[in-house]
N, C-alpha and C positions, 0 to 999 in steps of 0.2 A: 213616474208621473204620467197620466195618461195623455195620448196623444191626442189631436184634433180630432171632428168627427168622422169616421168612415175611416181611422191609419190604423191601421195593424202590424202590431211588430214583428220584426224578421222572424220566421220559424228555423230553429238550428236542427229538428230533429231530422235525420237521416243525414246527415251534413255533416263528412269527418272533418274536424277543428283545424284550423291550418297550422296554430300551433303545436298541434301534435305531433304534426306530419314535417315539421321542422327540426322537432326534438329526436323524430327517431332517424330523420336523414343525419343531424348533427351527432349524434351518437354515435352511428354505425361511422363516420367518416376518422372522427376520433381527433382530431386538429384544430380544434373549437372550444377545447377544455372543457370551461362550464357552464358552453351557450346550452349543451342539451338538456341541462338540469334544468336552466333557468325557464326554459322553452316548455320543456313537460311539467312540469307547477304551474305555468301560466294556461296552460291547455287544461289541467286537471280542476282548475281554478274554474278555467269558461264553460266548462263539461259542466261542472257541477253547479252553476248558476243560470246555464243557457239549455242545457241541454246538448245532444248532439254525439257524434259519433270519435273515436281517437283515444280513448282511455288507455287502452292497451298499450295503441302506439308511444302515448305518453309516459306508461311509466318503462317501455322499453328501452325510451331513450336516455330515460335519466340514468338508468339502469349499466346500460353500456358504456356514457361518459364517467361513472363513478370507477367503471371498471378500467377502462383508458388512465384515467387520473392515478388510480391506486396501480397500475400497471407502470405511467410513466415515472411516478416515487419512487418507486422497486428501481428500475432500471437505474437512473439515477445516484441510488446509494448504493446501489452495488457496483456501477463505474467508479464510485468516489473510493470505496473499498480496495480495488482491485486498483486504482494510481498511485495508492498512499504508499510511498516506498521508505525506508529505515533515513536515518542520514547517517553522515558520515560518524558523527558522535553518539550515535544509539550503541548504549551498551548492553541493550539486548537483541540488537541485533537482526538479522532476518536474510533466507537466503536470497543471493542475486537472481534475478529476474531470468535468467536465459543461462541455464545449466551448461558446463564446460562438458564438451565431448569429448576431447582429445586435449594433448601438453600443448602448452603455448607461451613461450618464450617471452617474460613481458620486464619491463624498465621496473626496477624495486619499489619507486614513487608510487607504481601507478596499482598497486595491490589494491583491491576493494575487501568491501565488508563482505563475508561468502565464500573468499579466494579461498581454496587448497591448494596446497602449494610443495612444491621438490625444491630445498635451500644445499647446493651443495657444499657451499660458503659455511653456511651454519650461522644462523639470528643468535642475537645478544638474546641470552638468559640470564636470571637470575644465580644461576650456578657458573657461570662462564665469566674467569678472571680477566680474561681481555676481549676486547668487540673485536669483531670481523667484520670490515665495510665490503657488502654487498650492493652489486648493481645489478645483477638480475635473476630472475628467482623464474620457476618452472610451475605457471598456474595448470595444474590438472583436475581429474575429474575426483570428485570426494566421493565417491564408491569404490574406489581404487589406492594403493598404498601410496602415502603421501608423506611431509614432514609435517605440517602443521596447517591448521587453518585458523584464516582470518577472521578473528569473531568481534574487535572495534579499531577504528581507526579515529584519533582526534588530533587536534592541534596544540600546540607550544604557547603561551603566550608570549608579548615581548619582543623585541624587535633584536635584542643585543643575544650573542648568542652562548648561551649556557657553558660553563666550566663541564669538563667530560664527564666526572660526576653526578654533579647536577645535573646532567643529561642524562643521565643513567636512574638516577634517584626519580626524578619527573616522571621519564618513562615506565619503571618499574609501579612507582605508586599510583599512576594516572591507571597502567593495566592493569593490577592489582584488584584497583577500586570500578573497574566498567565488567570484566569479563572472570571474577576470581566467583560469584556465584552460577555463572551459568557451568561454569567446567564439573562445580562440585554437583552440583542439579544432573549431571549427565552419569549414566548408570556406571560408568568405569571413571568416575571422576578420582579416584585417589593414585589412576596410574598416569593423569594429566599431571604437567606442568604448564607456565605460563612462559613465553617468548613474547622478544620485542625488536621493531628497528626503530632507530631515531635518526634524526638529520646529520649530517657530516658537516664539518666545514664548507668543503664545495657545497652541501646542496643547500644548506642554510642559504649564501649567498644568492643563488638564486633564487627562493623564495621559501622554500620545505622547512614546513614546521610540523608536517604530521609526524604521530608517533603512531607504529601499526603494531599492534595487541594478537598476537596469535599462540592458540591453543598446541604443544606440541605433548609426545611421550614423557613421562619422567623417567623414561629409562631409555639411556642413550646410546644411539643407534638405532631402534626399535619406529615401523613405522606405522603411523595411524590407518585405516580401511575401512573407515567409515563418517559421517558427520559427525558433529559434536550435537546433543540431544539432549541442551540444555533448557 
């Protein structure tokens, strides 16, 4: 609409855009998300209706916030990657976070999913007519000879506690059914067996309901020297 007589409208030419020069300060800073976007559209916007100086700046900036944005996504899903750890019931399992260096002497309860381990007691098998209670078991390093390793750990349901059988039957077929494909999956799977522990009397009472699922030799005596690679 034009003005009164004698007004003359602002002249933008030679005059960089101030939204420009806002998109590419917010850009480069990177903490702004997606003010620098918003900022160099509105610049490219005034550029092209007003005239004036900033284009460049303008789409620098949007430029660089796009690349922050898709930079802080990345970062992001690959923290969430790298936190997401197995649980106790994953029956496929995945190694522990912080590799054993040397034997270390640990309570039988407290085996995790990962453990390699020296049994000199000897774990209930499948082939083993009487159980052996174990309390503590030698977690080492699984590039070194070992008796078996830990490949799922789950719990019992039930509050009352199992006939010895039953407790053997549970455990067998709970390990059976979490860790009997990844053994055959693993390139010397036919000279695995499966091992188990189950709760005791005592440790029921206290609260232990896991059953620990570990891969050992089918030929006894004979010790493992490597991961399982399943």
């Amino acid at each position: 609409m034009p003005g009164p007589p004698g007004f003359e409208p602002p002249s933008y030419e030679g005059k960089t855009n101030g939204a420009a020069i806002a998109a590419f300060v917010t850009g480069l800073l990177g903490c702004f998300g997606v003010l620098g976007i918003i900022f160099g559209i509105v610049a490219l916007k005034q550029i092209g209706e007003r005239g004036g100086k900033g284009r460049g700046l303008a789409i620098a900036g949007i430029i660089l916030s796009c690349l922050w944005i898709v930079a802080g996504v990345a970062g992001f899903l690959l923290r969430g990657s790298d936190s997401g750890s197995s649980t106790s019931d994953d029956p496929g399992g995945g190694r522990p976070t912080t590799a054993v260096t040397k034997p270390e002497k640990v309570d039988a309860l407290k085996m995790k999913l990962g453990d390699c381990i020296n049994d000199d007691s000897g774990a209930t098998t499948t082939a083993t007519a009487e159980p052996v209670e174990v309390e503590t078991v030698k977690v080492v390093p699984c590039s070194g000879p070992h008796d078996g390793e830990v490949l799922a750990v789950f719990k019992l349901p039930g509050d009352m506690l199992p006939s010895e059988n039953q407790l053997r039957r549970l455990a067998e077929e709970g390990c059976d059914k979490r860790i009997t494909s990844k053994i055959r999956r693993d390139p010397a799977g036919a000279s695995l067996a499966t091992s188990y522990y189950y709760p005791t009397l005592e440790s029921w009472t206290s609260g232990d309901r896991n059953v620990t699922c570990v891969a050992v030799s089918a030929t006894e005596g004979k010790k493992l020297t490597r991961p399982i690679r399943g």
